[in-house]
LOPA-139375 format. One record per residue: residue number from 0; residue in one letter; x, y, z of N, C-alpha, C in turn. Coordinates in pm, 1 decimal. Example, Ala and Ser with C-alpha at 12.3 -4.5 7.8 and 13.67 -1.06 7.14 Angstrom:
% LOPA-139375
<0,"a",<1319.0,-569.0,780.0>,<1230.0,-450.0,780.0>,<1320.0,-330.0,780.0>>;
<1,"s",<1285.0,-225.0,708.0>,<1367.0,-106.0,714.0>,<1290.0,3.0,787.0>>;
END
This chain:
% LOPA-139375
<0,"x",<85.7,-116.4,0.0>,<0.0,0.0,0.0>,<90.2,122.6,0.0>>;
<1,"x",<98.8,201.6,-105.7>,<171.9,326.2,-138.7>,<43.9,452.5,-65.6>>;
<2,"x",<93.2,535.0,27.8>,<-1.6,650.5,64.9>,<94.0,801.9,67.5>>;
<3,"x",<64.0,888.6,1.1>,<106.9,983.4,-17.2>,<28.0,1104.9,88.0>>;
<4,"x",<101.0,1189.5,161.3>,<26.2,1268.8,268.3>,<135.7,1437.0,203.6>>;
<5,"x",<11.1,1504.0,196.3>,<112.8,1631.3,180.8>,<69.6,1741.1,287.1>>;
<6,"x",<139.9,1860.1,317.2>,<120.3,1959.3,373.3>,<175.1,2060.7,300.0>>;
<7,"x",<194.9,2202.8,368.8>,<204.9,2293.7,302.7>,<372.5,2318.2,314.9>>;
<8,"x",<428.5,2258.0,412.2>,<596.3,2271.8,424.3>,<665.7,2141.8,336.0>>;
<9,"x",<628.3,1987.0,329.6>,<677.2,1875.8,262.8>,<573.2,1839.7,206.5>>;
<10,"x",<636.9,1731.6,98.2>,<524.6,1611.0,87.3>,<587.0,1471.1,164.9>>;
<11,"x",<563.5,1401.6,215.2>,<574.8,1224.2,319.7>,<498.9,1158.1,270.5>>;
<12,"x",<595.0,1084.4,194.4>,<531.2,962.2,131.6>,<570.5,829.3,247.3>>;
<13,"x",<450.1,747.2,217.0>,<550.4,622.7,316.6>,<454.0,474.9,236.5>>;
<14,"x",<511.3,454.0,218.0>,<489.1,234.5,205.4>,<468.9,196.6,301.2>>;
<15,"x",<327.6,104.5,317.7>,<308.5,24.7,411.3>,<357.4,-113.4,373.2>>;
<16,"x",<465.5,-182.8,386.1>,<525.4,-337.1,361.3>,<476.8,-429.5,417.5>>;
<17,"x",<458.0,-420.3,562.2>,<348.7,-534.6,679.3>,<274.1,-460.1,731.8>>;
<18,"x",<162.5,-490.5,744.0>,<58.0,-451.2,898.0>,<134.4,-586.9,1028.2>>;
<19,"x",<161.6,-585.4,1097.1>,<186.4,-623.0,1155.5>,<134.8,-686.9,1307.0>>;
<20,"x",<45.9,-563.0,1354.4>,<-43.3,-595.6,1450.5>,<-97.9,-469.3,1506.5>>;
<21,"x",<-223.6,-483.3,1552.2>,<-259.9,-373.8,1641.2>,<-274.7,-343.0,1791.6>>;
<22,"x",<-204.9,-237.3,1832.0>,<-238.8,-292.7,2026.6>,<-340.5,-203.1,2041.8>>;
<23,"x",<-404.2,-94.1,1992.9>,<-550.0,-56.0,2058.1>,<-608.9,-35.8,1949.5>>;
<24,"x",<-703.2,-2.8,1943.9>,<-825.1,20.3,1802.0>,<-954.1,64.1,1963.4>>;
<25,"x",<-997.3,197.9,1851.7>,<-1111.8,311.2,1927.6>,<-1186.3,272.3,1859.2>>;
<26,"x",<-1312.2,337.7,1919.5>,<-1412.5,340.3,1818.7>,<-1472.0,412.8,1732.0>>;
<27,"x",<-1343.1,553.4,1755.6>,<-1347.6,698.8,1574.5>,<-1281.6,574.3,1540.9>>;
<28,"x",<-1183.5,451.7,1558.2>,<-1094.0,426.7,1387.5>,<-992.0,458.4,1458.4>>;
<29,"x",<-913.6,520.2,1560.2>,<-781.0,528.4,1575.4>,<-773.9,432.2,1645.2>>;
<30,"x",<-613.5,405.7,1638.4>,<-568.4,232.5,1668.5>,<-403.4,288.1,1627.7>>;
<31,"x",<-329.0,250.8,1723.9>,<-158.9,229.2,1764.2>,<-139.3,101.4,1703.2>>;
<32,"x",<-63.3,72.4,1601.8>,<-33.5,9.0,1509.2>,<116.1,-5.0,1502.6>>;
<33,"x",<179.7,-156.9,1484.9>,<322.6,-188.7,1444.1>,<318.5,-194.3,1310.5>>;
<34,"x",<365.8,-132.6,1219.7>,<406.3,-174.3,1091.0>,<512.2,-179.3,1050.1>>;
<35,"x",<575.5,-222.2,930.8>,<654.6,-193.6,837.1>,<664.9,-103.0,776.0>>;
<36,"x",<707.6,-44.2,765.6>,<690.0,139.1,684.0>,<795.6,199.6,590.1>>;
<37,"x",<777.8,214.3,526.4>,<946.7,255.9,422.6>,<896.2,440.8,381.9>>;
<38,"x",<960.2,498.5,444.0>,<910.8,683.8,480.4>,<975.6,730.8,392.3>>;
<39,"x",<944.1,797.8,273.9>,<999.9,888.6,127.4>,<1102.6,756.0,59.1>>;
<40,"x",<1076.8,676.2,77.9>,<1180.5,575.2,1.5>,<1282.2,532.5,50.9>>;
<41,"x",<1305.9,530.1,132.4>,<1454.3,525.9,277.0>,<1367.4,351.0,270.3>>;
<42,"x",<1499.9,265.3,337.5>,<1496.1,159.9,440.4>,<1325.1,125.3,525.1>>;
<43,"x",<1305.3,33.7,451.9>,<1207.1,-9.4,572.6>,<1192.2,-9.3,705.9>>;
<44,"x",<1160.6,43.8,850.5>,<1173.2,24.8,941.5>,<1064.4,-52.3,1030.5>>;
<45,"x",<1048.1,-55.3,1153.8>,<941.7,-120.4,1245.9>,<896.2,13.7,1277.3>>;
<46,"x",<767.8,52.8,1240.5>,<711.5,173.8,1331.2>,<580.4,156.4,1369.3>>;
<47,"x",<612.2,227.1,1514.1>,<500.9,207.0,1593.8>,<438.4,313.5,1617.2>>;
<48,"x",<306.3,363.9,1585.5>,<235.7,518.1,1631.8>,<79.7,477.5,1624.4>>;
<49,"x",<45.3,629.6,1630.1>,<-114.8,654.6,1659.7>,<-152.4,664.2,1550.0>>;
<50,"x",<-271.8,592.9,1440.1>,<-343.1,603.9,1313.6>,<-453.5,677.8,1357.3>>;
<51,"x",<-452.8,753.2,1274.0>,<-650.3,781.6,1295.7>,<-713.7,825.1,1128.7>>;
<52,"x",<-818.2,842.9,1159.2>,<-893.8,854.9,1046.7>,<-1003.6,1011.0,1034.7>>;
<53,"x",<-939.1,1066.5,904.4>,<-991.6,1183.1,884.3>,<-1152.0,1170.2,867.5>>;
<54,"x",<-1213.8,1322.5,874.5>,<-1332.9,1292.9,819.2>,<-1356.0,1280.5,636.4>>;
<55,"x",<-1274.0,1227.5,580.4>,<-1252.8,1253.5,483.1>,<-1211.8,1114.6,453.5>>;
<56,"x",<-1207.2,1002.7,522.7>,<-1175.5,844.8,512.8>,<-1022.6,838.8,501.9>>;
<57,"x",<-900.7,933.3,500.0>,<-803.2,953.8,516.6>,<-752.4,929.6,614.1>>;
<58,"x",<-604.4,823.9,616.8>,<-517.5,805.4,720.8>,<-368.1,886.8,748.7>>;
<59,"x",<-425.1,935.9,886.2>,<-332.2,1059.6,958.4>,<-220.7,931.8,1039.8>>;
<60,"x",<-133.8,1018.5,999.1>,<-47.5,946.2,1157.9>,<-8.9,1079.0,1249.5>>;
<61,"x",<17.2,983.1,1380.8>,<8.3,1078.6,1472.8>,<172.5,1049.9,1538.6>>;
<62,"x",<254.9,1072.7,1619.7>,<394.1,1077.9,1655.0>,<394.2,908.0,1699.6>>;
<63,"x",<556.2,923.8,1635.3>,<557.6,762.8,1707.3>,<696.6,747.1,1692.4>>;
<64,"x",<732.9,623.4,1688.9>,<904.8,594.6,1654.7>,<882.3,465.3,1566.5>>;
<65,"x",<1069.1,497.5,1471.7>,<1079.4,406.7,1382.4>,<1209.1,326.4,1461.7>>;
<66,"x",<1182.4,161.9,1477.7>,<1301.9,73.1,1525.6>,<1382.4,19.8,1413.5>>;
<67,"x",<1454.4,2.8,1413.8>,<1511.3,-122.9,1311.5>,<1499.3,-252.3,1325.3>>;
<68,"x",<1557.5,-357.2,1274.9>,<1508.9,-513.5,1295.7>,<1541.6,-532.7,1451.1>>;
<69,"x",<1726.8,-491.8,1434.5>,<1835.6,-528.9,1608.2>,<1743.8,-462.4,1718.7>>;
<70,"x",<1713.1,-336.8,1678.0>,<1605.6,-235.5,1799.5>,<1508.7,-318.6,1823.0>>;
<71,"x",<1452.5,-343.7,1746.7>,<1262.2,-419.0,1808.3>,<1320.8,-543.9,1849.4>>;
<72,"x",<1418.7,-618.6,1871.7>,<1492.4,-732.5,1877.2>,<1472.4,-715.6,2062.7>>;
<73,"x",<1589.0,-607.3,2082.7>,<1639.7,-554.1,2205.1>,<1507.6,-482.8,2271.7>>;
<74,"x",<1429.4,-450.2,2248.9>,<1264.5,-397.7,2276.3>,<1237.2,-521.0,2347.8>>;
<75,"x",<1207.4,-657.5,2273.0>,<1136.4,-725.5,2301.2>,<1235.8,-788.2,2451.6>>;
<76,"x",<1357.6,-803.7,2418.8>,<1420.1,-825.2,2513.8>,<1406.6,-756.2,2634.9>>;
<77,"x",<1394.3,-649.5,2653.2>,<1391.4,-563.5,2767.9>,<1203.8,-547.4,2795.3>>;
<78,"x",<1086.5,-585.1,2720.4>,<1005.5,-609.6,2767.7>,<991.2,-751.0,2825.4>>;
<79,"x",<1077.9,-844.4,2795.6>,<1061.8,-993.2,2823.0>,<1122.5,-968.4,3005.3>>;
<80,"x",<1215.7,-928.5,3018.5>,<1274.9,-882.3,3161.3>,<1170.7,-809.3,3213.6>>;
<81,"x",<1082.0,-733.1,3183.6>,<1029.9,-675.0,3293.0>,<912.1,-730.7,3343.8>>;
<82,"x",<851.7,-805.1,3230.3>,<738.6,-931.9,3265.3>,<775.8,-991.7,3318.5>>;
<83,"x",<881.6,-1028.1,3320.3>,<961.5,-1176.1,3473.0>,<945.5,-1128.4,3590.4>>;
<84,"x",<1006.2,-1003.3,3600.5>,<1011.0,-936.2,3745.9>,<916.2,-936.0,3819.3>>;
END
Protein backbone atom coordinates (compact mmCIF):
# COMPACT_ATOMS: atom_id res chain seq x y z
CA UNK A 1 0.00 0.00 0.00
CA UNK A 2 1.72 3.26 -1.39
CA UNK A 3 -0.02 6.50 0.65
CA UNK A 4 1.07 9.83 -0.17
CA UNK A 5 0.26 12.69 2.68
CA UNK A 6 1.13 16.31 1.81
CA UNK A 7 1.20 19.59 3.73
CA UNK A 8 2.05 22.94 3.03
CA UNK A 9 5.96 22.72 4.24
CA UNK A 10 6.77 18.76 2.63
CA UNK A 11 5.25 16.11 0.87
CA UNK A 12 5.75 12.24 3.20
CA UNK A 13 5.31 9.62 1.32
CA UNK A 14 5.50 6.23 3.17
CA UNK A 15 4.89 2.34 2.05
CA UNK A 16 3.09 0.25 4.11
CA UNK A 17 5.25 -3.37 3.61
CA UNK A 18 3.49 -5.35 6.79
CA UNK A 19 0.58 -4.51 8.98
CA UNK A 20 1.86 -6.23 11.56
CA UNK A 21 -0.43 -5.96 14.50
CA UNK A 22 -2.60 -3.74 16.41
CA UNK A 23 -2.39 -2.93 20.27
CA UNK A 24 -5.50 -0.56 20.58
CA UNK A 25 -8.25 0.20 18.02
CA UNK A 26 -11.12 3.11 19.28
CA UNK A 27 -14.12 3.40 18.19
CA UNK A 28 -13.48 6.99 15.74
CA UNK A 29 -10.94 4.27 13.88
CA UNK A 30 -7.81 5.28 15.75
CA UNK A 31 -5.68 2.33 16.68
CA UNK A 32 -1.59 2.29 17.64
CA UNK A 33 -0.33 0.09 15.09
CA UNK A 34 3.23 -1.89 14.44
CA UNK A 35 4.06 -1.74 10.91
CA UNK A 36 6.55 -1.94 8.37
CA UNK A 37 6.90 1.39 6.84
CA UNK A 38 9.47 2.56 4.23
CA UNK A 39 9.11 6.84 4.80
CA UNK A 40 10.00 8.89 1.27
CA UNK A 41 11.81 5.75 0.02
CA UNK A 42 14.54 5.26 2.77
CA UNK A 43 14.96 1.60 4.40
CA UNK A 44 12.07 -0.09 5.73
CA UNK A 45 11.73 0.25 9.42
CA UNK A 46 9.42 -1.20 12.46
CA UNK A 47 7.11 1.74 13.31
CA UNK A 48 5.01 2.07 15.94
CA UNK A 49 2.36 5.18 16.32
CA UNK A 50 -1.15 6.55 16.60
CA UNK A 51 -3.43 6.04 13.14
CA UNK A 52 -6.50 7.82 12.96
CA UNK A 53 -8.94 8.55 10.47
CA UNK A 54 -9.92 11.83 8.84
CA UNK A 55 -13.33 12.93 8.19
CA UNK A 56 -12.53 12.53 4.83
CA UNK A 57 -11.76 8.45 5.13
CA UNK A 58 -8.03 9.54 5.17
CA UNK A 59 -5.17 8.05 7.21
CA UNK A 60 -3.32 10.60 9.58
CA UNK A 61 -0.48 9.46 11.58
CA UNK A 62 0.08 10.79 14.73
CA UNK A 63 3.94 10.78 16.55
CA UNK A 64 5.58 7.63 17.07
CA UNK A 65 9.05 5.95 16.55
CA UNK A 66 10.79 4.07 13.82
CA UNK A 67 13.02 0.73 15.26
CA UNK A 68 15.11 -1.23 13.12
CA UNK A 69 15.09 -5.14 12.96
CA UNK A 70 18.36 -5.29 16.08
CA UNK A 71 16.06 -2.35 17.99
CA UNK A 72 12.62 -4.19 18.08
CA UNK A 73 14.92 -7.33 18.77
CA UNK A 74 16.40 -5.54 22.05
CA UNK A 75 12.64 -3.98 22.76
CA UNK A 76 11.36 -7.26 23.01
CA UNK A 77 14.20 -8.25 25.14
CA UNK A 78 13.91 -5.63 27.68
CA UNK A 79 10.06 -6.10 27.68
CA UNK A 80 10.62 -9.93 28.23
CA UNK A 81 12.75 -8.82 31.61
CA UNK A 82 10.30 -6.75 32.93
CA UNK A 83 7.39 -9.32 32.65
CA UNK A 84 9.62 -11.76 34.73
CA UNK A 85 10.11 -9.36 37.46
Amino acid sequence: MSIKKSDSKTDINYEVVEECGALTSRKNGDAVKLRYLSWNGRDPKYDLRLWSIDDNGNEKCGKGIGLTGEELEELYDVIGKLMND
